[in-house]
KOLDO-426644 format. One record per residue: x, y, z of N, C-alpha, C, CB in turn; chain. Coordinates in steps of 0.05 Angstrom, whole numbers, always signed. Each point is the difference from the previous one (the first is absolute). Glycine has a CB too. Layout:
BEGIN
     n_x     n_y     n_z    ca_x    ca_y    ca_z     c_x     c_y     c_z    cb_x    cb_y    cb_z  cadena
       X       Y       Z       X       Y       Z       X       Y       Z       X       Y       Z       A
...
END
This chain:
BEGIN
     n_x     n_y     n_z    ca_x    ca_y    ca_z     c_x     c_y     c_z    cb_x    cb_y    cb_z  cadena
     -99    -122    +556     +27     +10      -8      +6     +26     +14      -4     -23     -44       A
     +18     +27     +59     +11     +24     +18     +25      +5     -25     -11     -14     +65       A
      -2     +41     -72     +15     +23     -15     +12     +23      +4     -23     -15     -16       A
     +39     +26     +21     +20     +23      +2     -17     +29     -10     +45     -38     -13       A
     -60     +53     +30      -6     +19      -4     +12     +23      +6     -27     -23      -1       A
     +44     +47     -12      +5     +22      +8     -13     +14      -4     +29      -6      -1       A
     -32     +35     +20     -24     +22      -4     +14     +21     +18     -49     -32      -6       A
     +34     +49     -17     +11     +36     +10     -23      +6      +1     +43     +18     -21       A
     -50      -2     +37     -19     +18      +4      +1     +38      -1      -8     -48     +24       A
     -10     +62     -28      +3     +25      +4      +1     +17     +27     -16      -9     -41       A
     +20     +23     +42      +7     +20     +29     -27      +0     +10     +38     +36     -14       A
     -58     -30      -8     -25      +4      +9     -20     -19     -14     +14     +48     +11       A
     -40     -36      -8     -19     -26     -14      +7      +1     -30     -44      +4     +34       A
     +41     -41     -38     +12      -7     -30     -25      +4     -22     +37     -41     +20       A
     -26     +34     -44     -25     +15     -22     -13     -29      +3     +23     +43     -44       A
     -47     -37     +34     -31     -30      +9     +17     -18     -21     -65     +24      +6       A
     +84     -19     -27     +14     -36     -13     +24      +6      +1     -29     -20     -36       A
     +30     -11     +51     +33      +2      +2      +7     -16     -22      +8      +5     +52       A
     +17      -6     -43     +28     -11     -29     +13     -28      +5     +20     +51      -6       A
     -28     -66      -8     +14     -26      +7     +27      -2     -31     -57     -28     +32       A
     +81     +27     -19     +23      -6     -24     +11     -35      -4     +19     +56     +13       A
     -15     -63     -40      +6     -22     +11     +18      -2     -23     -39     -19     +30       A
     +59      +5     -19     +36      +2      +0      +0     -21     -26     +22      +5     +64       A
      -1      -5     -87     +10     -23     -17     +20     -18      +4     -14     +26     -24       A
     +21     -45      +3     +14     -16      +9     +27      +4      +9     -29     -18     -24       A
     +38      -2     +41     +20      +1     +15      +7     +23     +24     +10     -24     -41       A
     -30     +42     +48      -9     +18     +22     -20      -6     +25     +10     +26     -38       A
     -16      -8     +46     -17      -4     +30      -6     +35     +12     +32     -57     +18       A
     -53     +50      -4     -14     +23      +5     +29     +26     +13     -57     -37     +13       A
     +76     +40     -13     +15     +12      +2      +7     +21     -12      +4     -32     +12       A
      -3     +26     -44      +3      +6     -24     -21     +25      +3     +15     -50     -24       A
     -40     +53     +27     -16     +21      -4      +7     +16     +33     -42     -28     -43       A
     +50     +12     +70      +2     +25     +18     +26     +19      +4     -30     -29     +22       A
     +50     +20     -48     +23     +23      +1      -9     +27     -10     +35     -36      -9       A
     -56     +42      -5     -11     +21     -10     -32      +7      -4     +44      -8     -18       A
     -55     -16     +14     -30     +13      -4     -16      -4     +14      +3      -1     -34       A
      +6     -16     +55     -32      -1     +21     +10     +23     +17     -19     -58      +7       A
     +41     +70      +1      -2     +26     +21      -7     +17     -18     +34      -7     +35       A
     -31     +13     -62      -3     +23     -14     -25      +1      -6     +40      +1     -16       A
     -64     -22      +7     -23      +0      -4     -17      -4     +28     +13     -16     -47       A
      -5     +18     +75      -6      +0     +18      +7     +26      +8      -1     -45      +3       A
     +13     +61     -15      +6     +23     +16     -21     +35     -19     +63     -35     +19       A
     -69      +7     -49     -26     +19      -9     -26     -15     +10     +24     +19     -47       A
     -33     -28     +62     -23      -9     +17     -10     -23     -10     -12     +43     +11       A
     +26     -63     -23     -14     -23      -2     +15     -30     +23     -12     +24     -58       A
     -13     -32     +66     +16     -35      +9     +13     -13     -17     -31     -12     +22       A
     +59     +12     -21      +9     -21     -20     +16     -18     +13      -1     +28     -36       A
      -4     -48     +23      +7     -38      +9     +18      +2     -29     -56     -36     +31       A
     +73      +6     -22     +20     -12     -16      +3     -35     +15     +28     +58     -14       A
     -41     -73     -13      +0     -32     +26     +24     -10     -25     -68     -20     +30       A
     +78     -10      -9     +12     -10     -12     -11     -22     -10     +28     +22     +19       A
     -30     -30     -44     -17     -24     -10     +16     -27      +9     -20     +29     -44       A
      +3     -54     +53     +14     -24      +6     +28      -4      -5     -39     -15      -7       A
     +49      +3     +27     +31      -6      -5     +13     +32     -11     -10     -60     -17       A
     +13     +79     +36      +9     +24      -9      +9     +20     +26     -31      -8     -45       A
     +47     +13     +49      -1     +23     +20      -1     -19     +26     -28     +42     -30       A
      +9     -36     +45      -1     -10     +32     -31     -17      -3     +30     +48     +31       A
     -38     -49     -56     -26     -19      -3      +1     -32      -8     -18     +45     -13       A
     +10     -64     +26      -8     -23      +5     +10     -15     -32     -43     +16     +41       A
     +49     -37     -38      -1     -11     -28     +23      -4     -15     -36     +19      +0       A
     +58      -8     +16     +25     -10     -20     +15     -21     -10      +0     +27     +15       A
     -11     -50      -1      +5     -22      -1     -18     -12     -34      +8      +0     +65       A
     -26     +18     -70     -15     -16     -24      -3     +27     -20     -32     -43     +31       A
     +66     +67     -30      -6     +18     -20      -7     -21     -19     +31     +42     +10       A
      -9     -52     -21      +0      -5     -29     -18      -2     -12     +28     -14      +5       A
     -50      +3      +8     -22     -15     -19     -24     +16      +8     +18     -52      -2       A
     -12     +80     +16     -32     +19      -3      -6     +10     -27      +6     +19     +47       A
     -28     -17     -51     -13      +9     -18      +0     +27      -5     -20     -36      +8       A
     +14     +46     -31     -14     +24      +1     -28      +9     +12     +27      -5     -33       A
     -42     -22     +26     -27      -4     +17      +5     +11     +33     -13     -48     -33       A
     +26     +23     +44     +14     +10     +27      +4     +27      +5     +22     -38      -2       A
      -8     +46     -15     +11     +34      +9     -27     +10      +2     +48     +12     -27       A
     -66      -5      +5     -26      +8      -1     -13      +2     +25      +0     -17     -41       A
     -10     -15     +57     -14      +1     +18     +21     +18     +33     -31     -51     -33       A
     +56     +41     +26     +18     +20     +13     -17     +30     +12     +42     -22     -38       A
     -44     +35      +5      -3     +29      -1     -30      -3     +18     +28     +18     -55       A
     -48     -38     +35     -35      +8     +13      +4      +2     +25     -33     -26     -30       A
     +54      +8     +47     -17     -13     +31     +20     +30      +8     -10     -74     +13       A
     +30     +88     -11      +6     +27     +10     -17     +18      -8     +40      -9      +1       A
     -54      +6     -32     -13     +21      -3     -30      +7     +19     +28      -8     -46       A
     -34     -24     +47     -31      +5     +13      +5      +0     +29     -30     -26     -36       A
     +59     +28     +48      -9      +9     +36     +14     +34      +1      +8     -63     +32       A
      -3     +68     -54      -3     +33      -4     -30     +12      +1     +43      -3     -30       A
     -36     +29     +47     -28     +17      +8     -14     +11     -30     +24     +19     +52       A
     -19     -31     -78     -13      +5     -14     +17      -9     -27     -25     +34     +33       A
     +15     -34     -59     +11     -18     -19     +17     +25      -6     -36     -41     -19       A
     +55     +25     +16     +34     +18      -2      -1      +0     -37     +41     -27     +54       A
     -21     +53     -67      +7      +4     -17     +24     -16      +4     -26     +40      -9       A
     +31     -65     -14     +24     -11      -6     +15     +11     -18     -16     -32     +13       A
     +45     +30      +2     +26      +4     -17     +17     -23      -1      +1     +46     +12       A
      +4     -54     -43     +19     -21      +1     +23      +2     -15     -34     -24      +6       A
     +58     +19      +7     +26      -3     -29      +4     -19     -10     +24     +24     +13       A
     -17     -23     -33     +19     -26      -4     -29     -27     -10     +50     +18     +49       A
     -34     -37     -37     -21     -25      +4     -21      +8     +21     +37     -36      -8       A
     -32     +52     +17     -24      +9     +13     -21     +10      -9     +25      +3     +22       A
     -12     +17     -39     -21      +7     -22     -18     -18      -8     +29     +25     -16       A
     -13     -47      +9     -20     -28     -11     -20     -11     +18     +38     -16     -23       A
     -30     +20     +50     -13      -6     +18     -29     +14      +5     +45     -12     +13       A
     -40     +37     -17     -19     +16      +6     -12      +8     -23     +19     +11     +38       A
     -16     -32     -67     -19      +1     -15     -21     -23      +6     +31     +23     -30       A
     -14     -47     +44     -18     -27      -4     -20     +16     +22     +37     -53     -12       A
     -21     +69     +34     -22      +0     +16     -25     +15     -13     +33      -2     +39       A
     -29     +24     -51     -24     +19     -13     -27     -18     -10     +40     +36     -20       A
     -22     -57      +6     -26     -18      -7     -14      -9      +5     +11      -4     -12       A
      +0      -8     +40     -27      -6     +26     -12     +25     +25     +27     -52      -2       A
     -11     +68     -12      -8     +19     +37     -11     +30     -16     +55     -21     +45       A
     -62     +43     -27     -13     +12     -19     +22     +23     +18     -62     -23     -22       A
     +78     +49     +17     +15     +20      +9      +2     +29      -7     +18     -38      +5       A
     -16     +49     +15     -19     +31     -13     +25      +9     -16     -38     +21     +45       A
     +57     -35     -53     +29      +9     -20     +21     -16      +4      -8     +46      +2       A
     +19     -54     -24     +28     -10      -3     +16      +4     -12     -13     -20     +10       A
     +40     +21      +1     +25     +10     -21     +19     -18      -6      -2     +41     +16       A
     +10     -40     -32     +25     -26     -13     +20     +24      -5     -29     -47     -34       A
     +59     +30     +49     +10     +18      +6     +31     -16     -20     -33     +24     +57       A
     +45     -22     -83     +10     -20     -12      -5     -18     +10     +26     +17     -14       A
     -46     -20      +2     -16     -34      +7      +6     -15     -31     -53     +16     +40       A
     +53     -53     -25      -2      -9     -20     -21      -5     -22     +29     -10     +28       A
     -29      +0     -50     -28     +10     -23     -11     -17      +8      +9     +18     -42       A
     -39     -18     +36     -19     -18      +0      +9     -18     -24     -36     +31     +22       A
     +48     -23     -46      +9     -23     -19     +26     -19     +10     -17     +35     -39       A
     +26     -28     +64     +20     -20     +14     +29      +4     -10     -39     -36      +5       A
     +53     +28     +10     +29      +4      +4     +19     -19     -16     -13     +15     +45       A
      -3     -19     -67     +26     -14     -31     +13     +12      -3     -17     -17     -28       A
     +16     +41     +20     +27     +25     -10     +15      +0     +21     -22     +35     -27       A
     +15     -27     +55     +17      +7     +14     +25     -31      +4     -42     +44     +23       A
     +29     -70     -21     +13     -25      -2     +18      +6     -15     -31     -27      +8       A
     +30     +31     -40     +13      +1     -17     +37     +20      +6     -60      -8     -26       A
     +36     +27     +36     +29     +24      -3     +19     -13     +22     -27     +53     -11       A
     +10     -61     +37     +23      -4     +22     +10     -33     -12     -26     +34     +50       A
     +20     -42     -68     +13     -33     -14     +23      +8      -9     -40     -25     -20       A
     +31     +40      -6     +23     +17     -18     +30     +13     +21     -51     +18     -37       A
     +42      -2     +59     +15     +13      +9     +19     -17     +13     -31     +35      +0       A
     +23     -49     +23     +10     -21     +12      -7     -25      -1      +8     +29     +21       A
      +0     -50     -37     -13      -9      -8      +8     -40     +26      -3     +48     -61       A
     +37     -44     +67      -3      -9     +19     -11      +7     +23     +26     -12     -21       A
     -33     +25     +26     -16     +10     +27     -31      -7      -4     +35     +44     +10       A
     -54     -51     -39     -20      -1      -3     -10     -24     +11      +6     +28     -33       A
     +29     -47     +19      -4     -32      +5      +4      -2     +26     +17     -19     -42       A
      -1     +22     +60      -1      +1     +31     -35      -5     +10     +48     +39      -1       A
     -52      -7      -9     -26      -5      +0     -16     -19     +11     +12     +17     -28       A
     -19     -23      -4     -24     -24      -8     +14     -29     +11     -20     +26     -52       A
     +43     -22     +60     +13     -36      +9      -8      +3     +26     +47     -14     -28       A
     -55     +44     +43      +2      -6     +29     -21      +8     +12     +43      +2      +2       A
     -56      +7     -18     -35      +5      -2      +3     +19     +19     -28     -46     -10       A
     +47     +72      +4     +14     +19     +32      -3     +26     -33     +56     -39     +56       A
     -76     +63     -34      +1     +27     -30     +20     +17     +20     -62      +8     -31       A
     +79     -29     +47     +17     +27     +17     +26      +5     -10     -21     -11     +43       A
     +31     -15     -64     +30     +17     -15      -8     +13     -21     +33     -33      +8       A
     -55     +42     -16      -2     +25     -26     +11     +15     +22     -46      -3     -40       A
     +45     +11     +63      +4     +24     +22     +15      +4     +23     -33      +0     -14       A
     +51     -23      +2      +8     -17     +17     +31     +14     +15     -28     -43     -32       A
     +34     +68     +14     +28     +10      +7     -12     +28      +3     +39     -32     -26       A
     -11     +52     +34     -12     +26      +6      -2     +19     -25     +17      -6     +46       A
      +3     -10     -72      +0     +18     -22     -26     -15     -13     +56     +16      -7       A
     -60     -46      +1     -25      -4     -11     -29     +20      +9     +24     -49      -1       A
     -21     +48     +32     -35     +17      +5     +14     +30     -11     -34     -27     +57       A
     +55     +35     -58      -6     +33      -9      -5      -2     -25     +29     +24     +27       A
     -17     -49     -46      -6      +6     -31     -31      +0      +1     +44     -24     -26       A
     -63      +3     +39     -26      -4      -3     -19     +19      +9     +14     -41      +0       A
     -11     +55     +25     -10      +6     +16      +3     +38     +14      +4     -60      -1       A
     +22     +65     -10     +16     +29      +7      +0      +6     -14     +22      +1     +23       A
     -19     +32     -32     +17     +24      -8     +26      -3      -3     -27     +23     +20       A
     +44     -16     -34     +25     +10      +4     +12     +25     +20      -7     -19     -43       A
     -19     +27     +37      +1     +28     +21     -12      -2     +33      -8     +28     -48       A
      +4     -57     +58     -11      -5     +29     +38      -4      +6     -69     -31      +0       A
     +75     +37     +28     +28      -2     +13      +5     -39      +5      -7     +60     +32       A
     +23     -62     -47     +11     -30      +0      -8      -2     +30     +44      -6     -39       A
     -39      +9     +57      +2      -4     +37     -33      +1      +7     +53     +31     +14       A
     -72     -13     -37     -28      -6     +10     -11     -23     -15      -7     +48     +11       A
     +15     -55     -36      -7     -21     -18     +10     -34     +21     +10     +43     -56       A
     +10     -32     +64     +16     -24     +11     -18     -10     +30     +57     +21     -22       A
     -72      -3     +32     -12      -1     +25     -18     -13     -13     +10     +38     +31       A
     -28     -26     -51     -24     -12      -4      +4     -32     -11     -18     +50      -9       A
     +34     -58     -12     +13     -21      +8      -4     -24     +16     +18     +32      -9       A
      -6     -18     +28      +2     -20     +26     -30      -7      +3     +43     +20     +28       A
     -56     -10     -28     -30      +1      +9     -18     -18     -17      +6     +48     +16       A
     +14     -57     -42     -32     -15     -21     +13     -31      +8     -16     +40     -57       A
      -8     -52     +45      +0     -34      +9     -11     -11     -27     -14      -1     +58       A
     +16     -30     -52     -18      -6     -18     -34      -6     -13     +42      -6     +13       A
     -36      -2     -35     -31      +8      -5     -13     -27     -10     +10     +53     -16       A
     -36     -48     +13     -10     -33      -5      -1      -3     -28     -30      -6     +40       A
     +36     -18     -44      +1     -13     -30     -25      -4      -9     +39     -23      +5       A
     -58     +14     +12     -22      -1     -20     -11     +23      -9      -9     -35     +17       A
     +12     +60      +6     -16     +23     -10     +18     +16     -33     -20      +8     +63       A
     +41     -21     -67     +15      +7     -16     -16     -28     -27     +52     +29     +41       A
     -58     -40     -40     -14     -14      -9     -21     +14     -18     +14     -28     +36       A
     -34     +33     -15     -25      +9      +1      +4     +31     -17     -15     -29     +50       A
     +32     +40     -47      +1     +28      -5     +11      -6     -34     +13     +26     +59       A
      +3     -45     -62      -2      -9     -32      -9     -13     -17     +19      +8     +10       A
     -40     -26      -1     -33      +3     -11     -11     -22     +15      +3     +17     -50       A
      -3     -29     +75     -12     -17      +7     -31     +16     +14     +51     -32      +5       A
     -51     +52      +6     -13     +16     +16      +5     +29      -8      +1     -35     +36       A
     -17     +45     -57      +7     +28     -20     -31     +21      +6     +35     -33     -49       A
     -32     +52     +63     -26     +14     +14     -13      +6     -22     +16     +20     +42       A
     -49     -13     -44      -8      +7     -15     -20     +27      -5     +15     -46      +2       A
      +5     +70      -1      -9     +23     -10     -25      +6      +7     +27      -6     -32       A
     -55      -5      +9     -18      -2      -3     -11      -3     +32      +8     -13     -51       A
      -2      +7     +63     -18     -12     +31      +6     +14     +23      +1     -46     -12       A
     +14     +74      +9      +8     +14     +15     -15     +22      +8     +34     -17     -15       A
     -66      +5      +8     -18     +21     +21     -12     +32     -14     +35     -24     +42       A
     -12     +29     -55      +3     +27     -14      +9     +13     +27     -39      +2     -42       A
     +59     -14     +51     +19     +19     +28     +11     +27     -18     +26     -50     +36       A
     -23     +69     -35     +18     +19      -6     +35      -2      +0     -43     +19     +16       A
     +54     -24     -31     +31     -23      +0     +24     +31      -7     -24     -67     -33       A
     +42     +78     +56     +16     +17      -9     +35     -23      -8     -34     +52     +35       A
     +26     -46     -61     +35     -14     -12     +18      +4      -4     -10     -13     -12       A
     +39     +19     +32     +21     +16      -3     +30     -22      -7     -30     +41     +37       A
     +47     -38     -48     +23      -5     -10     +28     +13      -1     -35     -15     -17       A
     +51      +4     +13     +19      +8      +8     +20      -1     -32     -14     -15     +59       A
     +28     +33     -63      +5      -1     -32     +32     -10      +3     -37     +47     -22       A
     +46     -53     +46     +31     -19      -6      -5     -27     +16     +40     +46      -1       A
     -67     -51      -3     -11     -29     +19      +6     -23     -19     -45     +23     +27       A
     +72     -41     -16     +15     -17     -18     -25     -29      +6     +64     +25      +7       A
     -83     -26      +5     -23     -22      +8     -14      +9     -23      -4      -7     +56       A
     -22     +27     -47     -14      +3     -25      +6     +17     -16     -26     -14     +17       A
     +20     +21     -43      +9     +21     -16     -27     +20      -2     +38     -33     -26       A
     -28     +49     +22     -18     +34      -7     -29     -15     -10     +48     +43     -26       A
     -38     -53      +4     -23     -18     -26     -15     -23     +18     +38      +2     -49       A
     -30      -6     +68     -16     -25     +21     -15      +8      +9     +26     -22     +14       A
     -25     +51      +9      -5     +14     +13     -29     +19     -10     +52      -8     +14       A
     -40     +12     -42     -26     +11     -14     -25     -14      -5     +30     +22     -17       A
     -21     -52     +11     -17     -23     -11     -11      +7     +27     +24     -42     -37       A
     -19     +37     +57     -11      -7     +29     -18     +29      +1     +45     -34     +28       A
     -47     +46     -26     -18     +22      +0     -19      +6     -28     +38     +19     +32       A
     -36     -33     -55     -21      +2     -19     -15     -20      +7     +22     +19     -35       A
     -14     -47     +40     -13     -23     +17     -24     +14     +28     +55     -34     -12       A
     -49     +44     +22     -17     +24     +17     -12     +17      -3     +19      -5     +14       A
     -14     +15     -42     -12     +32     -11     +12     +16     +17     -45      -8     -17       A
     +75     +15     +18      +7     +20      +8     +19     +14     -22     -10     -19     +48       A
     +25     +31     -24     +22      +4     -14     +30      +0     +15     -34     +25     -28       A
     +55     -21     +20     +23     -13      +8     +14     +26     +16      +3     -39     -44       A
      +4     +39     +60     +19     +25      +4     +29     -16      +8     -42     +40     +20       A
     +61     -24     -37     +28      -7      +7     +31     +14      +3     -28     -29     -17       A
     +38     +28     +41      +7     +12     +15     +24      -5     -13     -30      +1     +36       A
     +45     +25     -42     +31      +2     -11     +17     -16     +27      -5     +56     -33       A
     +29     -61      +6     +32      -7     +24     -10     -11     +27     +30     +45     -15       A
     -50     -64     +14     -12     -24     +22      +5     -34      -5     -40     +37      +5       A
     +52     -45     +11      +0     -23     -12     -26     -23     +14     +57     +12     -12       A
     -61     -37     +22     -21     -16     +11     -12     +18     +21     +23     -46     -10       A
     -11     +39     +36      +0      +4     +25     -10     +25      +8     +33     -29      +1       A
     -56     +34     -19      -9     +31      -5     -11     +11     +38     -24     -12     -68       A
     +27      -3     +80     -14     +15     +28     +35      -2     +10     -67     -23     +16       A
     +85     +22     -18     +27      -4     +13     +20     +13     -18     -12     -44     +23       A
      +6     +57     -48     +10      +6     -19      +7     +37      +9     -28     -47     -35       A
     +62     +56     +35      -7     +34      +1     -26      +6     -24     +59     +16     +13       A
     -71      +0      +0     -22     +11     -12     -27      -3     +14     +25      -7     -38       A
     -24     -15     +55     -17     -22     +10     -31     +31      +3     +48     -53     +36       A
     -41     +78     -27     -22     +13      +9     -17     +12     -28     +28     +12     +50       A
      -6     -17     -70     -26     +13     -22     -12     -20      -4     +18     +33     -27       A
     -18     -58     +32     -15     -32      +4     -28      +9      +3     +37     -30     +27       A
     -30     +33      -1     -11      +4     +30     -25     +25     -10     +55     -12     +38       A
     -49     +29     -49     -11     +22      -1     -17      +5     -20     +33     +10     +20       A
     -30     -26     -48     -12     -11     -19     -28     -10      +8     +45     -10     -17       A
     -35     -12     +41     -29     -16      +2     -12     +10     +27     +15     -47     -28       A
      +4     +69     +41     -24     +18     +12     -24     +18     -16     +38      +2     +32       A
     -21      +5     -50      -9     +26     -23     -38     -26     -10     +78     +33     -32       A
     -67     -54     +28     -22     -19     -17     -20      -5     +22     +33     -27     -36       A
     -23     +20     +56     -17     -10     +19     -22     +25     +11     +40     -37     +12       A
     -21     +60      -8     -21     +28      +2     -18      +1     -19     +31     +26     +17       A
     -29     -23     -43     -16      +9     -24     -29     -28      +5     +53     +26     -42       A
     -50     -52     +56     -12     -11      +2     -20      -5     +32     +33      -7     -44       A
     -23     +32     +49     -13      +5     +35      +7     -25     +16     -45     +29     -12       A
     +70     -40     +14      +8     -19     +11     +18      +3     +22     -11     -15     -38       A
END
């Protein structure tokens, strides 16, 4: 499978682990190079951003629908193991999810869930986006397509934006999302639910976003007691926490974590 790798590098020599980010649903490695791979490349780390199957400029679009979460997983290992050393993963979103299944098989000197989805799976969030739109749910599930939840430019700002990002930058980003696969939407609501326990004892930083209309504050926390951490959450942010104004106290957060851990 030929995958979509982006990578920034530093001016000078990079720190011995680099950063692998990996994007959520309905995105592509893009998503993380509007802001954090030059910014975390420009404090001395290698950072990569791939696009998982059927995503971005990587192989596979012909059979989104029906990738797995499994799939995504081995996605992450086979980028991670032709990196010059096992990368600290960052995941959003469904990615998050991703880069829990991966923790379970792979061993990583740190990982961050970045509003990631819970390890208890994405019922609530089903619910709210049912309730909200509820023809748009059925679209949906009749067309086995997760691309009309996001499907307009005001839908991704309610899900995905601020009120306070510029309609004209929300509207760009926009253009840029696709669809996503049904099974991993599947999997993420209990067919394929990661399991905490098997994550190595990686060190897990869990950040949130407190106007994140996907998961809620209370998700976010679950997901970091599930880890033994703790939650940090970021005022007047909504999902899209690496694309979100604010994006550098993100950024700066999990520099601050990653230092304290000589990383």
């Amino acid at each position: 499978m030929n995958l979509q790798l982006v990578s920034r590098q530093p001016s000078s020599a990079p720190k011995s682990t680099p950063l692998l980010f990996v994007h959520g649903a309905w995105h592509s490695a893009w998503c993380w190079d509007e802001n954090f791979l030059p910014y975390f490349a420009a404090h001395g780390y290698a950072a990569h951003a791939l696009s998982l199957r059927g995503h971005g400029a990587s192989e596979g679009r012909p059979g989104l629908r029906w990738a797995s979460l499994a799939d995504y997983a081995d996605d992450v290992a086979s980028v991670a193991a032709a990196l010059p050393a096992p990368p600290v993963v960052v995941g959003h979103s469904m990615g998050g999810m991703v880069v829990q299944h991966y923790l379970a098989a792979h061993r990583a000197p740190a990982a961050v869930l970045l509003a990631s989805a819970p390890p208890a799976g994405v019922i609530p969030t089903t619910l709210r986006v049912a309730r909200a739109h509820p023809l748009t749910f059925l679209k949906t599930n009749l067309t086995l397509s997760l691309y009309p939840i996001v499907g307009t430019p005001e839908r991704a700002r309610e899900f995905l934006f601020s009120q306070a990002m510029p309609r004209a930058q929300s509207d760009g980003y926009f253009a840029k999302l696709q669809d996503e696969s049904y099974r991993a939407y599947l999997d993420m609501m209990l067919l394929n639910l990661p399991n905490p326990r098997r994550a190595h004892n990686t060190p897990v930083l869990v950040l949130g976003a407190a106007d994140d209309k996907v998961f809620t504050v209370s998700e976010v926390q679950a997901t970091a007691r599930a880890y033994g951490a703790e939650a940090h959450i970021f005022p007047a942010m909504a999902h899209d926490m690496m694309l979100e104004p604010g994006w550098q106290t993100v950024a700066d957060r999990i520099l601050a974590w990653l230092a304290e851990r000589g990383l």
